[in-house]
C-alpha positions as CSV (number, residue, x, y, z in Angstrom):
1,X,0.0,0.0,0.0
2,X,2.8,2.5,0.9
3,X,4.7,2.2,-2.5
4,X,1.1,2.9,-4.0
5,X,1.2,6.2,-2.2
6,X,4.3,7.2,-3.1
7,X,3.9,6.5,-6.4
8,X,0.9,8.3,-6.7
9,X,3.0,11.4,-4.9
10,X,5.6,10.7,-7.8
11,X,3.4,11.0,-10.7
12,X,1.1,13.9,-9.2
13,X,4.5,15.8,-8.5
14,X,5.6,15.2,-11.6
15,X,2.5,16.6,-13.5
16,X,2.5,19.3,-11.1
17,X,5.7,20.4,-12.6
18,X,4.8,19.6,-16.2
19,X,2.0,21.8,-16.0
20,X,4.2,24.8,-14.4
21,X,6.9,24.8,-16.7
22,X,4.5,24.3,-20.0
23,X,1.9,27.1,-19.2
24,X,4.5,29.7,-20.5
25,X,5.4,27.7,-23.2
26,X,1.7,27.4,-24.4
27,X,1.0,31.3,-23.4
28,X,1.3,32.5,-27.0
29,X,4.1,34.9,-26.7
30,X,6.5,33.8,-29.9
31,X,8.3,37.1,-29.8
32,X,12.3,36.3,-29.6
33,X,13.4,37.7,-26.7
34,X,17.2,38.0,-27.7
35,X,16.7,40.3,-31.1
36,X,18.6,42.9,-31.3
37,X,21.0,42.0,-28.7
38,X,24.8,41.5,-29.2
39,X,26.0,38.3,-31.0
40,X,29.1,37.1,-31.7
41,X,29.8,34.8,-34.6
42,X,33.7,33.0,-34.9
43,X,34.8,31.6,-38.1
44,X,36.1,29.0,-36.4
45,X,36.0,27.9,-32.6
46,X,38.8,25.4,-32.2
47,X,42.4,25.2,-33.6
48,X,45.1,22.6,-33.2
49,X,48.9,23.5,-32.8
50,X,51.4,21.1,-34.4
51,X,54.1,19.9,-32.0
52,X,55.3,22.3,-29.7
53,X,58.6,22.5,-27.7
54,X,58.2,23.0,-24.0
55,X,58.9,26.6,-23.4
56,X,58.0,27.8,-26.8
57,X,55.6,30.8,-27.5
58,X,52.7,30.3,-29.9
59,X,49.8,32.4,-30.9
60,X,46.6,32.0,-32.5
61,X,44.0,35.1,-34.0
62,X,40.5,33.7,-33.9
63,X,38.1,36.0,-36.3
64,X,34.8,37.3,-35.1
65,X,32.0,39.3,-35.5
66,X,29.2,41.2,-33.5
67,X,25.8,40.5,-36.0
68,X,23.9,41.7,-33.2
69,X,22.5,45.5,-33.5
70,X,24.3,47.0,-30.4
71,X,27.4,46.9,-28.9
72,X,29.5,43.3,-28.1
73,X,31.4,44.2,-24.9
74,X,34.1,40.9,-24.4
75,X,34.5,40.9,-20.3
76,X,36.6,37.8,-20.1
77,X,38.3,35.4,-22.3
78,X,39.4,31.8,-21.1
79,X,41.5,30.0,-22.6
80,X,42.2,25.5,-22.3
């Protein structure tokens, strides 16, 4: 009886939160709420060094652009 119960808590939860997160989805609104807002497109994303000496300098330019209509402001730039 008690793994009936919970169950039933499990699946009424569970439709709970369906319901929650779909009502927005289903609300109608299909404007996009990121137009117009900086975007910034690379050419390329990766690149792979040949061999490499320990010690020794190299450098890589990626190529980007902002196709957004304002400003692309770059805060912070990791690197791997």
């Amino acid at each position: 009886m008690e793994v009936k119960s919970v169950l039933t808590r499990v699946l009424f939860s569970g439709a709970l939160l369906l319901s929650v997160c779909m009502a927005p989805a289903m609300a109608g609104d299909i404007s996009n709420p990121r137009e117009g807002l900086p975007t910034i497109v690379f050419d390329a994303t990766n690149f792979a060094f040949e061999s490499v000496m320990d010690g020794d300098l190299v450098t890589h330019q990626y190529t980007f652009k902002n196709t957004g209509a304002h400003d692309l402001e770059i805060k912070q730039i990791k690197t791997s």
